[in-house]
C-alpha positions in Angstrom: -262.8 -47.9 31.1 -259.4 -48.0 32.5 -258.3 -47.3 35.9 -254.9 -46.0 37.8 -253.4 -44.5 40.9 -253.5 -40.5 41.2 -250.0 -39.9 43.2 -251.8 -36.5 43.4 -255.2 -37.8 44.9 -253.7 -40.7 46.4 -256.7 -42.8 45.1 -257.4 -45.2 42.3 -259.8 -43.4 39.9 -260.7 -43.9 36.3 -258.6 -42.2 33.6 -260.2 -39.3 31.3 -259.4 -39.7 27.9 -257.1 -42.6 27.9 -254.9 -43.0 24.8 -253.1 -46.6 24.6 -249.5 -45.6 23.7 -246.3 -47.9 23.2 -243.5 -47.0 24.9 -239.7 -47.0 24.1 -239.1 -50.5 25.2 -242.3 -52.0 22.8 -244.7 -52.2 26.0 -248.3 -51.3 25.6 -249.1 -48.3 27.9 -252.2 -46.6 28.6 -251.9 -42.7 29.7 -254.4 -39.8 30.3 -255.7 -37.8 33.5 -257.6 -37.6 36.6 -261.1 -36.6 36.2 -261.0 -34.7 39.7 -257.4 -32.8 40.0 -256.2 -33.2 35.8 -252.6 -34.7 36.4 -251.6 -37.0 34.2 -252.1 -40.6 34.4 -249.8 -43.5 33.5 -250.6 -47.3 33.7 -248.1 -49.4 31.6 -249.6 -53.0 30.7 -252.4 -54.3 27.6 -255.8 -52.7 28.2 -258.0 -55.3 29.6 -255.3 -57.2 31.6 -254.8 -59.4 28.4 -252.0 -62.2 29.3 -249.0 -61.9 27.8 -248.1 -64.2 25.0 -246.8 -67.3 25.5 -243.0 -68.0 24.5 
C-alpha cells in the first residue's frame, strides 16, 4: 500500500483508498486520504518507486 505526508498530521501514514491518477503534465500521481484525520493525500511519482524510463 502506498504511503505520504499528512500536512495535517504532520506524519507519514498510509493512504486510504488510493486512486493512481495522471496529472496535467502526463505524470503518474497517486491521491486519496488519511486514515486518522480524512484530508486528502497527494504523492506524484509511479506506484512502487518504478524507475523512470530510460532516454
Amino acid at each position: 500500500m502506498a504511503t505520504g505526508y499528512c500536512v495535517k498530521c504532520k506524519a507519514t501514514r498510509e493512504i486510504a483508498d488510493p486512486r493512481q491518477i495522471t496529472m496535467k503534465n502526463g505524470r503518474p500521481a497517486t491521491e486519496g486520504r488519511c486514515p486518522v484525520c480524512g484530508t486528502k493525500i497527494f504523492k506524484i511519482g509511479a506506484p512502487g518507486g518504478a524507475a523512470p524510463a530510460a532516454p
